[in-house]
C-alpha positions in Angstrom: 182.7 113.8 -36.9 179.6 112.1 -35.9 176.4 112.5 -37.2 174.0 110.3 -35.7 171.1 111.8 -33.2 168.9 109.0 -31.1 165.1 110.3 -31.8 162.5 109.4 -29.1 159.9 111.5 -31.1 158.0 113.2 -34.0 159.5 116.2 -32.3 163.4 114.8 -32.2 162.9 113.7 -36.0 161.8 117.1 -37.3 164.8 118.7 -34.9 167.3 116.3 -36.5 166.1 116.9 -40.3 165.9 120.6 -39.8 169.3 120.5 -38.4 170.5 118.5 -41.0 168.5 120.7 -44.0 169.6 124.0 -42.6 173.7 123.0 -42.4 173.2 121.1 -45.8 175.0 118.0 -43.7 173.6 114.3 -44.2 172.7 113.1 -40.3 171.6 109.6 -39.2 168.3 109.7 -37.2 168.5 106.4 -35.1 165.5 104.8 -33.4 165.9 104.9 -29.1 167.3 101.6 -28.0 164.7 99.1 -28.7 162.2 100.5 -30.0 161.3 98.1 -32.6 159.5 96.4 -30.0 158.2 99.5 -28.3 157.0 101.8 -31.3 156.8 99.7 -34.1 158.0 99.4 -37.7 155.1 101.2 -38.9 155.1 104.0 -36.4 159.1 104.8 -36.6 158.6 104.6 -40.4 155.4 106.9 -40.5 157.6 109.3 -38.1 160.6 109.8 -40.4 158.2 109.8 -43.3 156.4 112.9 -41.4 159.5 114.5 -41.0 161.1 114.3 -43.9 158.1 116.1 -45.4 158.6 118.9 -43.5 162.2 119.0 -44.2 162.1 118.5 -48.6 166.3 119.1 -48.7 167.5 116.6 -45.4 169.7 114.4 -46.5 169.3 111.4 -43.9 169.2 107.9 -42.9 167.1 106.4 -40.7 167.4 103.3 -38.8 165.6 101.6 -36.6 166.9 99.8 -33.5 165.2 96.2 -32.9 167.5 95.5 -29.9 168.7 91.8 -29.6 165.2 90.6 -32.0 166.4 89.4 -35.4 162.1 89.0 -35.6 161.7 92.4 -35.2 164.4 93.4 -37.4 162.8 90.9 -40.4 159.5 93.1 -39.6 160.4 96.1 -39.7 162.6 95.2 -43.4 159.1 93.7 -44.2 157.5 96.8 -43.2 159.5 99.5 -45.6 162.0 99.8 -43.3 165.5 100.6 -45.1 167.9 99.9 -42.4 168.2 98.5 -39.2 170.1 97.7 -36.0 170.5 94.6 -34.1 172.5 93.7 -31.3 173.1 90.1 -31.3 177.1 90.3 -32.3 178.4 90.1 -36.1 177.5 86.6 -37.3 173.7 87.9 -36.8 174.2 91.5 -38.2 176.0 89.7 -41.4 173.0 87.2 -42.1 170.8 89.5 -41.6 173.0 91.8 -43.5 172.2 89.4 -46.5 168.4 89.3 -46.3 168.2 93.2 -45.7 170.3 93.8 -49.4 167.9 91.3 -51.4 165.1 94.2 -50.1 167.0 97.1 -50.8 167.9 97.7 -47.1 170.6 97.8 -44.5 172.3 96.8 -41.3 173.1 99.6 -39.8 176.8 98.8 -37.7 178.6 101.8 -37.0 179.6 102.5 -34.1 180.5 105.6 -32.3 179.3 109.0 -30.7 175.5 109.3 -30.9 173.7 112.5 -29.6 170.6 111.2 -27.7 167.6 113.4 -27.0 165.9 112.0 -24.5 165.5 114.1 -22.0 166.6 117.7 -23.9 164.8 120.5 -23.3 165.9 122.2 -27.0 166.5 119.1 -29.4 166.5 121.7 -32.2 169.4 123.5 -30.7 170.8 120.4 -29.4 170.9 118.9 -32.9 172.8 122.1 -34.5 175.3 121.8 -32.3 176.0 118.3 -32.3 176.1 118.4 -36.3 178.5 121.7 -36.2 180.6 120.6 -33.5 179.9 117.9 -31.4 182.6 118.7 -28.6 180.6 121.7 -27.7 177.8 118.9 -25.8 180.2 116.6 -24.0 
């Protein structure tokens, strides 16, 4: 089963934490596509950080998505940012693998299912039912 929910927002974090708080389920909150060089390390960060205050008990990982930008994905490690994903192909993702351990971080490479939010008009419920059952939104 797939946990991981594309957040565009402050609003699609807190969704995806209460979701994940409320069924006592780890989730992955993943950046939109990009958005390293859209939002920011410091804004994504200061996001997550906002909702996971609101939401004490989620169990979650966040990771931000720096596109094809190995630049922005040394930032954003720079910036507190504990994992990250790059699409540049698996000789980048493992060097950059490397540098992200030796700060505590990751590389974030699964692939798979993702619930995105963009565009929902209830993320909260959205984010329940992907995390219950995810069949019920394809």
């Amino acid at each position: 089963m797939s946990n991981a929910i594309i957040i565009h927002n402050l609003e699609h974090a807190e969704a995806a934490l209460a979701a994940a708080e409320s069924l006592n389920t780890q989730v992955t909150v993943i950046s939109s596509p990009g958005a390293a060089a859209t939002l920011g390390a410091t804004v994504f960060r200061d996001i997550i950080a906002e909702a996971a205050q609101s939401h004490p008990g989620a169990r979650f990982q966040a990771v931000l998505d720096c596109g094809d930008e190995p630049g922005l994905a040394l930032g954003a490690l720079r910036h507190g940012i504990k994992a990250v994903r790059i699409s540049n192909g698996p000789e980048l993702s493992e060097k950059l693998a490397d540098i992200a351990e030796q700060r505590g971080a990751s590389v974030y490479t699964e692939s798979g299912d993702e619930l995105d939010l963009n565009g929902m008009s209830n993320p909260a419920a959205a984010c329940r039912a992907w995390l219950t059952d995810p069949e019920l939104l394809q």
